[in-house]
C-alpha positions as CSV (number, residue, x, y, z in Angstrom):
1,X,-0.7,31.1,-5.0
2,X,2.9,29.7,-3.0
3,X,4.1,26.5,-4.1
4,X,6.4,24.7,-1.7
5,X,10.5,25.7,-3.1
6,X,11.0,22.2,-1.6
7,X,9.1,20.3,-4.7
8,X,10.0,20.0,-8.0
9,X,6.9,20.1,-10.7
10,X,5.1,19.1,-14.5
11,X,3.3,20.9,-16.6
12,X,0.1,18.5,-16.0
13,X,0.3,20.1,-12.3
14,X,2.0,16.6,-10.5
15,X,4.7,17.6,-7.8
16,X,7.6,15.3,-6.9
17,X,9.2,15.5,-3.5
18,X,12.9,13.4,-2.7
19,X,12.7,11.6,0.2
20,X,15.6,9.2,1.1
21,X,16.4,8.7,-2.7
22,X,12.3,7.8,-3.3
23,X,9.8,10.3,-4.6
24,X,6.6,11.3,-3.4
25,X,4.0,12.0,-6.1
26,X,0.9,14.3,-5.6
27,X,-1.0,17.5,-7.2
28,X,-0.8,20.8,-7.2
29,X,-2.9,22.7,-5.3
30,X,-3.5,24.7,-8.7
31,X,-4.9,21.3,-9.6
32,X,-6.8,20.8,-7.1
33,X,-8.4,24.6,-7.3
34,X,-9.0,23.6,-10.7
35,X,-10.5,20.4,-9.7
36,X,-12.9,21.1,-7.2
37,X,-14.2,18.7,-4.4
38,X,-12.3,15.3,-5.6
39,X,-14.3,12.3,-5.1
40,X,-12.4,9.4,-6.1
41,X,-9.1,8.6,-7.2
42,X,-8.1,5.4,-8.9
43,X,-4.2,4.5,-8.4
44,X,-1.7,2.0,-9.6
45,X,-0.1,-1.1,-7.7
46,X,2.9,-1.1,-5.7
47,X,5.8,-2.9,-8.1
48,X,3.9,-0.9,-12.1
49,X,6.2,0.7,-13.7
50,X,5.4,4.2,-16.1
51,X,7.4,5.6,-19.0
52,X,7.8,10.0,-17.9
53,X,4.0,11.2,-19.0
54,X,2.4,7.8,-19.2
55,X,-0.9,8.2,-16.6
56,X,-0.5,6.2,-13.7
57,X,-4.1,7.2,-12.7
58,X,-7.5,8.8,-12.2
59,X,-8.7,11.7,-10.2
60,X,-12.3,12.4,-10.1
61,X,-14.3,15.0,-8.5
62,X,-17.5,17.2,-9.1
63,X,-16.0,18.9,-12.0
64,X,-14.0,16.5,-14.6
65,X,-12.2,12.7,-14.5
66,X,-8.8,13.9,-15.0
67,X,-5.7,11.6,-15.7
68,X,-2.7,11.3,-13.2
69,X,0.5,11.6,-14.8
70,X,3.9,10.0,-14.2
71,X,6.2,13.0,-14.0
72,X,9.0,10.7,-14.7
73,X,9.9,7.1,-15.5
74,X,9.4,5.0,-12.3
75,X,8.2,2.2,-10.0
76,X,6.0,2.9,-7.7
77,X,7.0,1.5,-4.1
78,X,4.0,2.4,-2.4
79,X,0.2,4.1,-3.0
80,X,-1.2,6.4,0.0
81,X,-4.1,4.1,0.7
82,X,-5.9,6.7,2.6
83,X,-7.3,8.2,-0.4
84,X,-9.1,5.1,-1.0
85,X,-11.8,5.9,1.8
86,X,-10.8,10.0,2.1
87,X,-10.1,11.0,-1.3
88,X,-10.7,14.6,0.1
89,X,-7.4,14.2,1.8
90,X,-6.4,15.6,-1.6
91,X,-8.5,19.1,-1.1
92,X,-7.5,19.8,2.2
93,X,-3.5,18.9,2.1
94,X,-2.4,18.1,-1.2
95,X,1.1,18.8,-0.3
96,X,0.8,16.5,3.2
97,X,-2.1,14.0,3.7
98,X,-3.0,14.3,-0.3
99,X,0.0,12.7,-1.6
100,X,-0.8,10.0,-4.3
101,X,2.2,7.4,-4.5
102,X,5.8,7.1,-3.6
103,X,7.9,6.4,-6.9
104,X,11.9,5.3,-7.1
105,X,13.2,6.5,-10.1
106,X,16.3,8.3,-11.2
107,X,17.4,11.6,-9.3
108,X,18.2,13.1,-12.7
109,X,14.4,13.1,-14.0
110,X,13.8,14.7,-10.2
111,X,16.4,17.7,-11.4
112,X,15.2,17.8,-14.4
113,X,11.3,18.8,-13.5
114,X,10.3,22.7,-13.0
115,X,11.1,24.5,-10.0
116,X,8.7,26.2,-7.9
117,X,9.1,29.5,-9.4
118,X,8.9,28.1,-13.2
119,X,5.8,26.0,-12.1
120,X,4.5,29.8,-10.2
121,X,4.7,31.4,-13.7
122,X,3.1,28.7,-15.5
123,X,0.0,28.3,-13.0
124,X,-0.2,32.5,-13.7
125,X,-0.7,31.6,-17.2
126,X,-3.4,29.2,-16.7
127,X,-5.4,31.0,-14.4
């Protein structure tokens, strides 16, 4: 499995993505494989704030209820409302259409998180 070299990852299978100094949040498509068919996903309000690993979240699908993590301290600036009626979004882009929230917080945290090829051998392991 390819993970986009553009993102930056956790080891609870979030992705962040830098755009214009905010971050988009989603899941791994290892997550999502691990998943199944989601179902519902319950996110925060625009303005909460999270502590790095707090959960922010719920995912559910046919499988498991599964926490949404915070990948790094931040305010969420906006939620992908979508998912509200379409939670499948998730399934069938979670790197486009799937994406979960859009975060500001501090470009070092961003840095700081795995790259693709780190998050590639830890995905190996969990398979």
């Amino acid at each position: 499995m390819d993970f986009p070299k553009d993102l930056r990852y956790t080891k609870d299978h979030e992705w962040a993505r830098n755009e214009d100094g905010n971050y988009v949040i989603g899941i791994t498509a290892f997550a999502v494989e691990q998943l199944g068919d989601i179902t519902l996903v319950d996110l925060p309000e625009e303005g909460d704030t999270f502590s790095a690993g707090e959960a922010l979240g719920t995912i559910e699908s046919v499988k498991s209820v599964s926490d949404l993590y915070a990948p790094m301290a931040c305010t969420v600036v906006k939620i992908n409302e979508a998912l509200e009626d379409e939670p499948e979004l998730i399934n069938d882009a979670p790197y486009g259409d799937g994406w979960l929230v859009v975060v500001e917080a501090d470009a070092d945290a961003f840095e700081a998180m795995m790259d693709s090829d780190a998050y590639t051998a830890l995905a190996a392991e969990h398979a």
